[in-house]
C-alpha positions in Angstrom: -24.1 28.7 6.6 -20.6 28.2 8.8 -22.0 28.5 12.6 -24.3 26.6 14.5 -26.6 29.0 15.8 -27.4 29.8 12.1 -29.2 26.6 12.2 -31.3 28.2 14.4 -32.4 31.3 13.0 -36.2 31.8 13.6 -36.4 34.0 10.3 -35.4 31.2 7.9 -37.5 28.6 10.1 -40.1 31.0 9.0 -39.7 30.7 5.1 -38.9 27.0 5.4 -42.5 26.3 7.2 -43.9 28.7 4.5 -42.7 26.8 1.6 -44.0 23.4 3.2 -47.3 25.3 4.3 -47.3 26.5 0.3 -46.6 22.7 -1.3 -48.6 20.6 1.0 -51.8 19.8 -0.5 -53.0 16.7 1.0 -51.8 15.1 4.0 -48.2 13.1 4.1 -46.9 11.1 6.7 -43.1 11.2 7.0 -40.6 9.0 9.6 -37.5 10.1 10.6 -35.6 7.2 11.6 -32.8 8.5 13.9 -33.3 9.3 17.7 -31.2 12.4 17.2 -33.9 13.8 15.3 -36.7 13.0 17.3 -35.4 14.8 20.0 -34.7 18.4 18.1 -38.4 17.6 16.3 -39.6 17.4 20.3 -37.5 20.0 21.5 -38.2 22.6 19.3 -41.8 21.4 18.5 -41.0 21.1 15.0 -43.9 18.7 14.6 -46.1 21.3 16.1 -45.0 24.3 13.7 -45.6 22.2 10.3 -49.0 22.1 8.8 -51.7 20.1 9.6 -51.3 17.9 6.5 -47.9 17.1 7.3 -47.3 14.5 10.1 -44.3 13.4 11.6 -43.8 9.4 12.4 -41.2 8.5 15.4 -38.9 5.4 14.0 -36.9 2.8 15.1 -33.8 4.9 15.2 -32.8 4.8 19.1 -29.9 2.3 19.6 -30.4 1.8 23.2 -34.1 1.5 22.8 -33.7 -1.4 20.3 -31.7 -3.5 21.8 -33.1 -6.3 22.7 -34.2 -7.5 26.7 -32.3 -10.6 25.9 -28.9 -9.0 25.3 -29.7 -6.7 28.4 -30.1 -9.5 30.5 -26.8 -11.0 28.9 -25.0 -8.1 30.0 -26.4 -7.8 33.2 -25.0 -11.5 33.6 -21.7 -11.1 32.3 -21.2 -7.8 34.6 -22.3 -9.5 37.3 -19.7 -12.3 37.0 -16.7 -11.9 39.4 -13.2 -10.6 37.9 -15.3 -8.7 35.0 -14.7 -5.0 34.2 -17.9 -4.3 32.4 -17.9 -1.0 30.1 -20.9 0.6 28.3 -21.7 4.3 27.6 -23.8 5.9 30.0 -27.3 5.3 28.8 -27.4 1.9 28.6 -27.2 1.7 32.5 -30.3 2.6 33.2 -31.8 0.2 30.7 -34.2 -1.9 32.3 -33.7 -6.2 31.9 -35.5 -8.3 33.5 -35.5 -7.4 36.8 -32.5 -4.8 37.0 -30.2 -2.7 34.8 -26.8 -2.3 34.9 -26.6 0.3 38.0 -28.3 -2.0 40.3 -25.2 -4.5 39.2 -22.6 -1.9 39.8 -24.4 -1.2 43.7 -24.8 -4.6 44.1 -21.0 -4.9 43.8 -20.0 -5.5 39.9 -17.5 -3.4 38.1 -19.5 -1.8 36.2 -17.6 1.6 34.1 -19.0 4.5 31.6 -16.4 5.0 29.2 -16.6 7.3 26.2 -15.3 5.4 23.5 -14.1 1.6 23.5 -10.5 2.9 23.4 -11.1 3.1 26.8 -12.1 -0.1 27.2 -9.2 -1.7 25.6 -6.9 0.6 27.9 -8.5 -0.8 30.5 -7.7 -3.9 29.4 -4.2 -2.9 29.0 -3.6 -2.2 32.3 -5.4 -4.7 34.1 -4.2 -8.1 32.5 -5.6 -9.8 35.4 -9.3 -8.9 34.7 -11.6 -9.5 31.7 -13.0 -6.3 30.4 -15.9 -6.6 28.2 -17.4 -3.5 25.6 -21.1 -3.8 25.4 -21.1 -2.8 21.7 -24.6 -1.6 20.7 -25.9 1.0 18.0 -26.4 1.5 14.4 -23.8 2.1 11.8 -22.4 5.1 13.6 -20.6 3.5 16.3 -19.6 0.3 14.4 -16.4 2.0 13.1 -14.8 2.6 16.4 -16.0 -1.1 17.9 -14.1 -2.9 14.8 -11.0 -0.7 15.8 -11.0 -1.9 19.2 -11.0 -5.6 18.2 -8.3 -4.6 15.4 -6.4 -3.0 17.6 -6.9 -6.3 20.8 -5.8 -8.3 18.5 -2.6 -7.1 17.1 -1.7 -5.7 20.6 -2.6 -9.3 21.5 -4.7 -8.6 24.7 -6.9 -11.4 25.3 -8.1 -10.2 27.9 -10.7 -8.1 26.0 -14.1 -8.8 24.5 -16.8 -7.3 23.0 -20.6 -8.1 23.7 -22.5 -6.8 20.3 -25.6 -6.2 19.2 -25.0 -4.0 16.2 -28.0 -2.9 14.1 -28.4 -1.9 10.1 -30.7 1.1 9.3 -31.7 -0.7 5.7 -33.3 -4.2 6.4 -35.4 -1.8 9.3 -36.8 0.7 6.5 -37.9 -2.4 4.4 -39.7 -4.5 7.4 -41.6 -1.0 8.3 -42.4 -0.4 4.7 -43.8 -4.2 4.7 -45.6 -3.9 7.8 -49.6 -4.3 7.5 -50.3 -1.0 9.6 -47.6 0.8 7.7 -48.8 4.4 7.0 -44.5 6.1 6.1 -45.0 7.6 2.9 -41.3 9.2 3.2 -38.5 9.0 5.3 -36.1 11.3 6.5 -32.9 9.2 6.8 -30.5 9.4 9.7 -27.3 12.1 8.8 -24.8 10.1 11.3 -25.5 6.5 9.6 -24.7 8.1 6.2 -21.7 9.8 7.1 -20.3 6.5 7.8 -21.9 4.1 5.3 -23.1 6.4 2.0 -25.9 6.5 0.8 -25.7 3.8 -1.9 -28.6 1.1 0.0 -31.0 3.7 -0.2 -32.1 4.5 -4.1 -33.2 0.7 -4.3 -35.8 1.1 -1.3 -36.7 4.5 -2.3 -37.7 2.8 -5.9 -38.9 -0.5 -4.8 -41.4 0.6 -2.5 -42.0 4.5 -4.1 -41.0 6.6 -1.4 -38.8 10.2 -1.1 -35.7 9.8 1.1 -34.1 13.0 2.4 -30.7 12.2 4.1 -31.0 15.0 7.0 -29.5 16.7 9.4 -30.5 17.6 13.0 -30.7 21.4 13.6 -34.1 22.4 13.4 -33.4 23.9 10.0 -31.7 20.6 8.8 -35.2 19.0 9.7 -37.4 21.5 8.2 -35.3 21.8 4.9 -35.4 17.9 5.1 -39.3 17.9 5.4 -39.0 20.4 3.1 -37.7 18.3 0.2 -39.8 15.0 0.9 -43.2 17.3 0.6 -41.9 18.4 -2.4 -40.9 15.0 -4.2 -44.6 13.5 -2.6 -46.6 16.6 -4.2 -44.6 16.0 -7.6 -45.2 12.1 -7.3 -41.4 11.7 -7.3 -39.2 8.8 -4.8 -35.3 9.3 -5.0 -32.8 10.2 -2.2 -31.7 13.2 -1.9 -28.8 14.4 0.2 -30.1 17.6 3.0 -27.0 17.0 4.8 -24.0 17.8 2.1 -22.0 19.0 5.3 -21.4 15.4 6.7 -22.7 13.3 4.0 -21.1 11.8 1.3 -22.6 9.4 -1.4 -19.7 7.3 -1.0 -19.6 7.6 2.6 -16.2 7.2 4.3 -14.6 4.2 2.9 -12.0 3.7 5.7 -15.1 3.0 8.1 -16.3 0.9 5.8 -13.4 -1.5 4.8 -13.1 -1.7 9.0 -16.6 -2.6 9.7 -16.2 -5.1 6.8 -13.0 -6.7 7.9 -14.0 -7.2 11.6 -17.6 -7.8 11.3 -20.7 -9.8 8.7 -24.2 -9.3 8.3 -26.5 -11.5 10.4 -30.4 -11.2 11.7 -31.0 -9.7 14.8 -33.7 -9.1 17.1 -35.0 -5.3 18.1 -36.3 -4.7 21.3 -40.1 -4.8 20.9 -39.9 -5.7 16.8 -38.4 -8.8 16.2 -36.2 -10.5 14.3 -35.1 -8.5 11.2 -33.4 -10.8 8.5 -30.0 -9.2 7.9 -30.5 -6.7 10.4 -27.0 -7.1 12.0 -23.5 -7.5 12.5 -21.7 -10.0 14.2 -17.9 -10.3 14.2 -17.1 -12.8 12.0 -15.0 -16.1 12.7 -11.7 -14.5 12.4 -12.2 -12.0 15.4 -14.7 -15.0 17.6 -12.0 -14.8 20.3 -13.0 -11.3 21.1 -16.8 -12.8 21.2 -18.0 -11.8 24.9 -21.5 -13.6 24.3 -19.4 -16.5 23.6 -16.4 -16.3 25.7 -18.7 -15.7 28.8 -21.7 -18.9 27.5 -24.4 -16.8 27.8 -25.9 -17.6 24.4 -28.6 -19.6 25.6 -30.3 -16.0 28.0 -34.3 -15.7 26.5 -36.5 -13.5 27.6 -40.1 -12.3 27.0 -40.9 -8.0 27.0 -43.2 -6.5 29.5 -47.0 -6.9 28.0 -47.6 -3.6 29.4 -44.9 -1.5 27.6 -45.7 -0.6 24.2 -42.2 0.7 23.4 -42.5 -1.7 20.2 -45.1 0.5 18.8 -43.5 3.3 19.6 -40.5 2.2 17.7 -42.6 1.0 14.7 -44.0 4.9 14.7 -47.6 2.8 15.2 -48.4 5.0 18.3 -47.1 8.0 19.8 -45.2 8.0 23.3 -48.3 9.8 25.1 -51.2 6.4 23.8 -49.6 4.3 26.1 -51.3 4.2 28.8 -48.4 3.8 31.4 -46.3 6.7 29.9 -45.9 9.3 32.5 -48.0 7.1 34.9 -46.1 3.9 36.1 -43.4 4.6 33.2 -41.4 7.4 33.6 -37.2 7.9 33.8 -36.7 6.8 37.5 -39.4 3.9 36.8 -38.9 3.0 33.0 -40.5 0.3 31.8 -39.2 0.1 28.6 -35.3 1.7 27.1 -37.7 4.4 25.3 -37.9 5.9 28.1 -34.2 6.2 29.4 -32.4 6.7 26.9 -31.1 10.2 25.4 -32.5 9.8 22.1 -35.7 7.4 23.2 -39.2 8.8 21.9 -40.7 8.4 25.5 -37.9 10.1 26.9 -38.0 13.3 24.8 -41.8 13.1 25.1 -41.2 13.7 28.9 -38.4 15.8 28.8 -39.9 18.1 27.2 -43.2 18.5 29.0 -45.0 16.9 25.6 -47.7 14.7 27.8 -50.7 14.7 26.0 -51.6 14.0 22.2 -50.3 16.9 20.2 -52.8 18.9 18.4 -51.6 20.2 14.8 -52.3 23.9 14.2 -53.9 25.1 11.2 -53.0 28.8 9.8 -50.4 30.6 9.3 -50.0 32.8 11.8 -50.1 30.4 14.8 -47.2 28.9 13.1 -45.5 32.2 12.5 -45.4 33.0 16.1 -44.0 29.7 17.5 -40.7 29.0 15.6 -37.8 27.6 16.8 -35.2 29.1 17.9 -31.9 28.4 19.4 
């Protein structure tokens, strides 16, 4: 296939949900583990289509929604801090801290900026050598690439003026702490496309073996998803676990080594908390000592910001796949886009938030048969 809209096509949709109607023989429980997909799954009611014995799981894979209130709140205070230029992509400004986000800094008077890459953070810092500007550097593997080039780049244009705030997450060390969970129910995982465009696939045949699991490296058209699901029903029925690559367009085993070497050089592993999770051991980056100039939770002394979550958002089990959006009981209710309670709910790959969108606000109920399933397939 060579166009986008033949990711679409309701005819192959068709066969694919045949096939996984055809090899399903007992029910499997599968968690896709990247926001992206959650959203098409919703969108196109992917989970509705498939069998009843095949269920989908919503993971932890929503970079705004996992990071943590504490780092929120350190944003909100370094943003709020005169002579700042604060910069963040556009959903992380809705992302409720304690008491406020980011766009109640910016009326209250902060300069507070959406950019679209931290280029254009470090041009801002450029041209304004009398301000600080700070990157609020969050998200998975994806976006690590670009945020090491941006301190690369600060420091041999020698702008000291720039700084990034960072809390960088690793897919891995997430898959083994919801594998090792006691309410754990994944029995396969359909692994994020984007991460493993940019880091390989190479961490992922040791968790697949160590804790017996298929993992399909997918993408997120609806027929990336369905061939994914495809695949993982298939290696379940046959008692197999190995990774296999759905996503051959973007993915490489190898990954892209350039990406690599620069997350390396700029940044090291280190735990990290996840919004409603936890601490994961190794679950992070951190720039290492070399680049600690270009530290903004640092720079700014805001390392010592705690902070407790909401008792009455359950984004946490939302993110651990332990509930769906629609069993909270303030989803839709007191928690909805203007009034989040938790990031779930704001951001554009959040469960909540494609739960909403979409009009999804009660339980879904699987449909057994074919033709039910025949008739409602996605389309473009």
């Amino acid at each position: 296939m060579k166009y986008i809209d033949e990711f679409n096509d309701p005819g192959l949709a068709r066969r694919l949900l045949d096939e996984i109607r055809a090899t399903a023989t007992r029910p499997w429980a599968l968690m896709e583990v990247c926001g992206g997909q959650t959203h098409s799954i919703i969108r196109h009611g992917i989970d509705q289509l498939l069998p009843e014995q095949v269920e989908l799981i919503h993971g932890p894979g929503c970079p705004v929604c996992v990071t943590p209130l504490e780092v929120i709140d350190k944003a909100l205070e370094i943003a709020s801090r005169p002579g700042v230029i604060f910069c963040s992509f556009g959903d992380m400004l809705r992302v409720p801290g304690t008491g406020r986000d980011l766009f109640r800094v910016k009326g209250e008077g902060g300069d507070v900026r959406v950019v679209y890459s931290p280029l254009d953070a470090l041009e801002l810092a450029r041209r304004h050598p009398d301000r600080e500007v700070v990157f609020f550097a969050i998200g998975f593997e994806t976006t690590a690439p670009a945020n090491a080039m941006a301190v690369h780049q600060a420091r041999r244009l020698g702008l000291d003026n720039f700084s990034l705030l960072v809390s960088h997450v690793r897919v891995p060390p997430a898959v083994e702490a919801i594998m090792t969970a006691p309410a754990c129910r994944v029995q396969g995982f359909l692994a994020a496309g984007h991460v493993c465009s940019v880091m390989g696939t190479a961490e992922y045949p040791e968790l697949a073996e160590r804790f017996g699991v298929p993992m399909v490296v997918t993408g997120f058209e609806p027929l990336d998803i369905l061939e994914g699901i495809r695949r993982a029903v298939r290696q379940l029925e046959r008692g197999e676990h190995r990774v296999e690559n759905a996503y051959p367009r973007a993915v490489r085993e190898e990954g892209n080594p350039a990406a690599v070497r620069m997350i390396e050089e700029v940044f090291e592993v280190t735990d990290r908390s996840w919004r409603g999770i936890g601490r994961i051991p190794a679950s992070g980056w951190r720039l290492r000592d070399a680049f600690r100039a270009y530290d903004a939770e640092h720079r700014f002394d805001v390392t010592g910001i705690r902070t407790e979550e909401p008792a009455e958002c359950r984004s946490g089990e939302v993110l651990q796949g332990l509930i769906k959006p629609t069993e909270c009981a303030a989803f839709g209710t007191i928690c909805t886009p203007r009034t989040p309670l938790g990031a779930t709910m704001v951001s554009s790959e959040g469960a909540c938030a494609a739960y909403y969108l979409y009009r999804r606000m009660n339980s879904p109920t699987p449909q057994a048969g074919g033709a039910a399933h025949e008739e409602a397939a996605p389309v473009a």
